[in-house]
N, C-alpha and C positions, 0 to 999 in steps of 0.2 A: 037679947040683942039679936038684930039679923043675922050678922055673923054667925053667930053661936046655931041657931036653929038651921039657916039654909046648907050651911055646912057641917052641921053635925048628921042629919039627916041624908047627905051626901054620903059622908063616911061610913056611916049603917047601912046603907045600899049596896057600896063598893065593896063592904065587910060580906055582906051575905051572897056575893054574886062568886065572890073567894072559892065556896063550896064546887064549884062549877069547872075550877082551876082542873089541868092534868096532870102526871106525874110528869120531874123535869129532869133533864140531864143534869150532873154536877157541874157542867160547866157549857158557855155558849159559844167560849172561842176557846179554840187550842192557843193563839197567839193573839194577848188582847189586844187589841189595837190602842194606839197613845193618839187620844185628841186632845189634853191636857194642853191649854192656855192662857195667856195672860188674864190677869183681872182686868173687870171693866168699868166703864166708867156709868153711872145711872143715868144717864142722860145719852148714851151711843144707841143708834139707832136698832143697832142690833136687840137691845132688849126687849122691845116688841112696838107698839102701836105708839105714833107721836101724843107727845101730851103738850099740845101749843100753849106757852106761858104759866106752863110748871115749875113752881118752887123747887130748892132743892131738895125739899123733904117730901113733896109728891114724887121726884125722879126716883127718888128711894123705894118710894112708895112700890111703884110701878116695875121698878127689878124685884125687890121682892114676891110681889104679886104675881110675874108673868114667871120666877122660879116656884111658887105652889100651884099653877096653874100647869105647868110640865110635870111633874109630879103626879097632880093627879089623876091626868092621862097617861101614864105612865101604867099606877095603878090599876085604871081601868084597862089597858091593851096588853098587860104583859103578865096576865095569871097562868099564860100556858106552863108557867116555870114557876114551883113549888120554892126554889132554890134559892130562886131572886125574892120571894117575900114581899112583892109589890105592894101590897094588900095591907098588910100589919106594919110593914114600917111606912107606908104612909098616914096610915089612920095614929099611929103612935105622935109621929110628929106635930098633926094637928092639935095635938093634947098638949105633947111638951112645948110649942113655941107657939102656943094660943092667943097670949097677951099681943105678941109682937106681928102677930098676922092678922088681928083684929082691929088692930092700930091703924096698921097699910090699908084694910077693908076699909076703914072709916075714913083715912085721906085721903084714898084715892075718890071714894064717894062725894068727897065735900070738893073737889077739885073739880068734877066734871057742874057740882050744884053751882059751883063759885062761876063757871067760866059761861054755861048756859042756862042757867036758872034752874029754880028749885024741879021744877015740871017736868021740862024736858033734860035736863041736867039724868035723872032716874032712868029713863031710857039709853040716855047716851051709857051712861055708865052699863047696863045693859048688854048694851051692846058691842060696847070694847070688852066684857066680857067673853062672851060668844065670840069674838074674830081670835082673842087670847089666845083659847083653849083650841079653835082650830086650827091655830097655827103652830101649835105641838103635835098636830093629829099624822102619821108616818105609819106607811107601809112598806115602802121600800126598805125604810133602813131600821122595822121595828128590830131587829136584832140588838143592835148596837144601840140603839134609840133605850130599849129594855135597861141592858146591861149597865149603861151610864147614867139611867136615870136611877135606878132601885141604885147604884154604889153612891148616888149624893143623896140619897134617903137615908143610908146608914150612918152617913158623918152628919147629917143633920138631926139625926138621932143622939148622935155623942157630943153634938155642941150645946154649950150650955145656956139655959134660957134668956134669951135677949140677945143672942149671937147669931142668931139667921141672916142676917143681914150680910153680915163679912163674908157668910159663905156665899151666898147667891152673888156676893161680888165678883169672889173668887174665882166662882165656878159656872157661871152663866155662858159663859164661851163656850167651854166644856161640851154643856147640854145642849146650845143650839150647833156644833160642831156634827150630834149623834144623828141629827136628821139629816146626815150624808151616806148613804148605805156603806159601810163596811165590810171587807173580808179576810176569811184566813189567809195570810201569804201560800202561794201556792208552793207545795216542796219541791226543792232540786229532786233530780230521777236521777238517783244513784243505786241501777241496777245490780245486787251482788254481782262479784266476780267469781267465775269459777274456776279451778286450774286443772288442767286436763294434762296426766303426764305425755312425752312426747310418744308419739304411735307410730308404733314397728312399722314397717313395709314387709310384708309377708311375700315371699315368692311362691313359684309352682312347687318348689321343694316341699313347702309345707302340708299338701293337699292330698290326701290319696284317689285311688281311680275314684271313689263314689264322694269326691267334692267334702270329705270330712275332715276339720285340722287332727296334723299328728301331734302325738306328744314331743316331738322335738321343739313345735314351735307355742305351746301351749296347750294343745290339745286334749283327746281322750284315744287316737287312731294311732295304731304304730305304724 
């Protein structure tokens, strides 16, 4: 199957390029940021590139599709961090929700055959590829782009085969939310306090001729 090969092939690349990763912080924010929002609908524009006089099951198609397509630029951009596992729970996911990403490959395929013919129908689809993937592609806010994409590889890891779909419903806001740069709230400046007892007023009494305190007033001078 094409599926099978052009994206397996994918994932053994992305898998060997892992090696190259650097050691990561435990963590990339001190205060995660909350972009968590509504589910969406498979046909809101948001989910990426129009599909003129798509079924409902090509719209499906095509959120599922434009959520493995964030992913695995995700993959690709965010090996600096050991932590996040970009790498392995993506390639993982391709295995566990294989049937149901094969599917969406193949509907979304016959959608664009259906609408412009067999010939150029293969280009087009092509090519709504390529615009996909670059429109996951983030530098400004790969922080947050990272961190939100590798935490819906982990639940898409834990859902069970033929349930990808609900999550990319669920969570499609979410990840195109993280292509907003994000940062740590900056801290209040809450300088310790110090408390300083109240301070004597020394007069001339205290001083002898050669300017040294006496011990009357704390001193070492009588």
């Amino acid at each position: 199957m094409a599926f099978s090969m052009k994206f397996g092939s994918m994932a053994a690349a992305v898998a060997a390029a892992a090696f190259a990763a650097l050691p990561a912080d435990a963590q990339l924010y001190i205060s995660q940021p909350d972009l968590r929002a509504s589910a969406i609908e498979p046909s809101d524009p948001l989910v990426g590139l129009p599909l003129p006089g798509a079924t409902a099951a090509e719209h499906r198609a095509n959120l599922l599709w434009n959520l493995r397509a964030g992913l695995n630029v995700a993959a690709l951009q965010c090996q600096f961090s050991d932590y996040l596992r970009a790498v392995p729970n993506y390639n993982g996911l391709l295995a566990h929700h294989n049937v149901e990403l094969a599917s969406a490959y193949t509907t979304l395929n016959n959608y664009f055959k259906r609408v412009q013919g067999a010939a150029k129908g293969q280009k087009a689809f092509d090519d709504y590829s390529t615009v996909t993937y670059n429109n996951w592609s983030t530098l400004q806010a790969q922080m947050i782009f990272c961190q939100t994409a590798t935490n819906i590889a982990k639940s898409a890891l834990a859902a069970p085969k033929g349930q990808l779909y609900p999550l990319a419903q669920s969570r499609m806001r979410e990840l195109r939310n993280a292509l907003v740069p994000a940062y740590d709230p900056r801290p209040a400046y809450r300088p310790w306090l110090i408390r300083f007892r109240d301070a004597r007023v020394l007069g001339p009494e205290c001083y002898n001729k050669k300017d040294v305190l006496r011990r009357i007033c704390g001193g070492t001078a009588k």
